[in-house]
C-alpha positions as CSV (number, residue, x, y, z in Angstrom):
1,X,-43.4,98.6,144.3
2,X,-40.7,100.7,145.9
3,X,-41.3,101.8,149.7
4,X,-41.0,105.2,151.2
5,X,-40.7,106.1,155.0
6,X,-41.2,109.6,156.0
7,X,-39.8,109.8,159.1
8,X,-41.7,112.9,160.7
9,X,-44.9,111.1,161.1
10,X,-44.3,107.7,160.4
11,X,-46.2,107.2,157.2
12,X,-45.1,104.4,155.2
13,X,-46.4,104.4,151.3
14,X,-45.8,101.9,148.6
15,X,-45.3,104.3,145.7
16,X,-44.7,102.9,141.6
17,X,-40.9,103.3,141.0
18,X,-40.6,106.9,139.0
19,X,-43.1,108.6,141.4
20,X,-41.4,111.6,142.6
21,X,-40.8,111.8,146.6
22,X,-42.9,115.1,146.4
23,X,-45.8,112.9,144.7
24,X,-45.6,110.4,147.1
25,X,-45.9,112.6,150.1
26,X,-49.0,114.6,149.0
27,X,-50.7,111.1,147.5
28,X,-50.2,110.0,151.3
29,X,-51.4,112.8,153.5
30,X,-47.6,114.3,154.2
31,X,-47.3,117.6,154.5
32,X,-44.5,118.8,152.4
33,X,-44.3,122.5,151.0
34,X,-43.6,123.5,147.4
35,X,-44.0,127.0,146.8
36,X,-43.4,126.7,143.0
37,X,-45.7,124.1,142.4
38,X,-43.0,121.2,141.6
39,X,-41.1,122.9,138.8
40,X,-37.6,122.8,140.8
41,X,-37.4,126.4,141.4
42,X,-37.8,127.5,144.8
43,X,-36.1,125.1,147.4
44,X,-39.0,124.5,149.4
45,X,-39.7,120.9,149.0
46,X,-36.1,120.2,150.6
47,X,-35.8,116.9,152.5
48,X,-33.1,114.1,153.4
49,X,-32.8,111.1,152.1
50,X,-31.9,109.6,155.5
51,X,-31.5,105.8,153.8
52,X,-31.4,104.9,150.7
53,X,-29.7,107.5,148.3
54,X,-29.0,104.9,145.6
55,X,-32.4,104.8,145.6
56,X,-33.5,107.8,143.8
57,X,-32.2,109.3,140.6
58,X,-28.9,110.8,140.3
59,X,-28.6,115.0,140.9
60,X,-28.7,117.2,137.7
61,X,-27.0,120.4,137.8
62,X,-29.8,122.5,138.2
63,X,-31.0,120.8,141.6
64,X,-27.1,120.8,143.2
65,X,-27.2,124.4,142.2
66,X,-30.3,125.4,143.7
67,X,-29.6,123.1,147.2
68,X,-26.4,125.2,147.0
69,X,-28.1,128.2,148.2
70,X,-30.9,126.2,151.1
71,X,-30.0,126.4,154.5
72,X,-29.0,123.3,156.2
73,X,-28.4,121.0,153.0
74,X,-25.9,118.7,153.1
75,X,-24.8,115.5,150.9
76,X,-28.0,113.8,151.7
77,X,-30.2,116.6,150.5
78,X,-32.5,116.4,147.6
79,X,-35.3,118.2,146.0
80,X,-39.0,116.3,146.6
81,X,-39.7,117.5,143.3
82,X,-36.8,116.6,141.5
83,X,-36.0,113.4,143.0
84,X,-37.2,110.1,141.8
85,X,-38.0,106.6,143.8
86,X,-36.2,103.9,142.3
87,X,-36.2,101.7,145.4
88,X,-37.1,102.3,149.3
89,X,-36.0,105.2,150.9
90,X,-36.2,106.8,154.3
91,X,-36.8,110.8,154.3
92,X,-36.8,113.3,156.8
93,X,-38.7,116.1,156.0
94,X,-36.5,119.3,157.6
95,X,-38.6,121.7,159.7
């Protein structure tokens, strides 16, 4: 099974490959918001993939678009609730 590290508090979760980050955060006590309840519609589950971009699905156009208009994305941003573990990752959850 695929590991995740979320950097801002050190938690380190096996997760089955598919979870999305934003289910493996909240099935392991991380903190993450999601103001529109996971649908990919609001921006608020924005983190980093900080190693291990190859590991999560590839970016439709409806995420890009959306991370278009959060504050502070760059190339290693990704939606919680869009994004998909495929392999271990590091993430940074922005604050």
């Amino acid at each position: 099974m695929p590991r995740i590290l979320f950097l801002n508090d050190e938690t380190v979760a096996e997760v089955p490959e598919g979870a999305s980050i934003l289910e493996a955060a909240l099935d392991n006590g991380v903190s993450i918001n999601n103001d529109c309840g996971a649908n990919g519609a609001c921006g608020t589950c924005h983190v980093f993939i900080d190693e291990g971009l190859d590991n999560v699905t590839a970016m439709e156009g409806d995420e890009a678009e959306l991370l278009e208009m959060v504050e502070g994305a760059t190339g290693r941003s990704r939606l919680a609730c869009q994004a998909r573990i495929l392999g271990d990752i590091i993430v940074t959850i922005p604050e």
